[in-house]
C-alpha atoms as one frame of an Amber mdcrd trajectory, in Angstrom:
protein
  47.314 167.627  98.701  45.682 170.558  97.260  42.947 172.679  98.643  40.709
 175.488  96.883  41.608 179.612  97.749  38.904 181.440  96.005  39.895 185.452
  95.594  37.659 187.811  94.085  39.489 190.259  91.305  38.496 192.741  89.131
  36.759 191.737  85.817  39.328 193.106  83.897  41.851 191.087  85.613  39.941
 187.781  85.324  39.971 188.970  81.243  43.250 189.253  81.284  44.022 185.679
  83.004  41.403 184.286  80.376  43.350 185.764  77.681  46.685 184.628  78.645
  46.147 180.940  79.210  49.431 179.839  78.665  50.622 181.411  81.987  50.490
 179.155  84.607  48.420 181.385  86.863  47.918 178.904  89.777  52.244 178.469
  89.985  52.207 182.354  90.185  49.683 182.904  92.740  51.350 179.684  95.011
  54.886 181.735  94.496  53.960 185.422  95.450  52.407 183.591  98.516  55.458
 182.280  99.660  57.516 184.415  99.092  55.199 187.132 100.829  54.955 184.117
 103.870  58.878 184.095 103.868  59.226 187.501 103.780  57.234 188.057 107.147
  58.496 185.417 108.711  61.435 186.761 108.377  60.775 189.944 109.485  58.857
 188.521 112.385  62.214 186.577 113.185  64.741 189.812 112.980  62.316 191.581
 115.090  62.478 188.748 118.105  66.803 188.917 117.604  66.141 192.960 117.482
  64.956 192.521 121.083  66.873 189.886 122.430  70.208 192.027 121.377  68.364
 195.488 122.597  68.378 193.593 126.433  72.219 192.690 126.445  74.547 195.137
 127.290  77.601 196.545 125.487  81.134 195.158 125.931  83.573 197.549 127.055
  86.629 195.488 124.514  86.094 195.054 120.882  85.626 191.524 119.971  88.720
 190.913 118.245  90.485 190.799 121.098  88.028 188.445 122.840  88.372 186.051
 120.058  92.512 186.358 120.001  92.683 185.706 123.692  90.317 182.487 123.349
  92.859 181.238 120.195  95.777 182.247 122.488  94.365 179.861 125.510
C-alpha cells in the first residue's frame, strides 16, 4: 500500500525531474528516506548502548583472561 508525500522544491528542480524522465524519481526519493530512517535509528540505538556501557564500571583484569579461565572450567 502506497500513500501520497507531497514536498515542495524549487522550480528549477521540478525542471530538472521533468527533463529527466527516465529516472525513477519516486525509487530515489523512497531510498534516501530509508536510508536517512536507518541511519538515525541507528544512531538513536548506539546512543542508548553509549549509556548503558557509561553506567558499568571498569574491570580491574583484561578480558582475555576472563574468557581463558571460563574455557579452562
Amino acid at each position: 500500500m502506497t500513500e501520497v508525500f507531497s514536498v515542495r522544491i524549487r522550480k528549477e528542480l521540478k525542471e530538472v525531474v521533468r527533463r529527466y524522465r527516465d529516472v525513477d524519481w519516486r525509487g530515489l526519493v523512497e531510498k534516501l528516506i530509508e536510508d536517512v530512517a536507518a541511519e538515525r535509528e541507528l544512531r538513536s540505538a548506539l546512543e542508548e548502548l553509549d549509556a548503558l556501557l557509561r553506567d558499568l564500571s571498569p574491570v580491574s583484569e583484561p578480558a582475555w583472561r576472563a574468557i581463558r579461565e571460563a574455557r579452562e572450567e
